[in-house]
C-alpha positions in Angstrom: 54.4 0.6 36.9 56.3 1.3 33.9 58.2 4.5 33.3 56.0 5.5 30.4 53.1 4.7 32.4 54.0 6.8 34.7 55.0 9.3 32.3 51.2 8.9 31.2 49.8 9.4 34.8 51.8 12.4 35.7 50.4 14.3 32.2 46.5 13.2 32.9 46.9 15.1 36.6 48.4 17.6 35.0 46.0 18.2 32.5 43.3 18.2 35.2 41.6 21.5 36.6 42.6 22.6 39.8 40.5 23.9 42.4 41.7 27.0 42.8 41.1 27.4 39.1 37.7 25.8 39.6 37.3 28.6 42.7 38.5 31.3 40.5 35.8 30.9 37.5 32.9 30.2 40.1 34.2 34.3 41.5 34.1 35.1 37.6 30.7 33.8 37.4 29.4 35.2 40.3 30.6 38.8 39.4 28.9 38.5 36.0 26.1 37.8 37.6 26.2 41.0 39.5 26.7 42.8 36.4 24.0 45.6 35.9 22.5 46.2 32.3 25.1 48.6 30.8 27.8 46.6 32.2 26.7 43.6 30.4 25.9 45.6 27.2 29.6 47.1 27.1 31.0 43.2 27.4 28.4 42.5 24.6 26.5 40.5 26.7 22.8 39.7 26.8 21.3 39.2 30.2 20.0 36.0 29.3 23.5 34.7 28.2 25.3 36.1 31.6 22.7 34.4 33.4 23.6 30.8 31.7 27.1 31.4 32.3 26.3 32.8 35.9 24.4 29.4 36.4 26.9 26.8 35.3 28.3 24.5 38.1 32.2 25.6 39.3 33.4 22.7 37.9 32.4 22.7 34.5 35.3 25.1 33.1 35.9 26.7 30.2 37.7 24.7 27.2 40.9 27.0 27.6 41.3 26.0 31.0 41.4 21.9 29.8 44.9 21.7 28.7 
């Protein structure tokens, strides 16, 4: 393997999420889903839109977390 390939390998496993990230967003999501009504309404959340975050699999993270 050339250097720049490697160069190239090391940046992609960089870039990619790492579980305790992936761990720390499925907490998140869990504790929006706890959220009571007022809670939600000071975030500006609906219920309906904490539920669809709340229900999104652990490893599909938000795009700030993709380098």
């Amino acid at each position: 393997m050339t250097v720049q390939a490697q160069s190239s390998a090391l940046r992609t496993v960089l870039r990619a999420p790492r579980i305790s990230e992936m761990l720390a967003v499925w907490a998140q999501r869990r504790a929006l889903y706890r959220l009571d009504d007022a809670a939600l309404q000071d975030l500006g959340l609906t219920r309906e839109a904490a539920l669809r975050e709340a229900s999104r699999p652990f490893w599909d993270l938000p795009r700030r977390l993709h380098c």
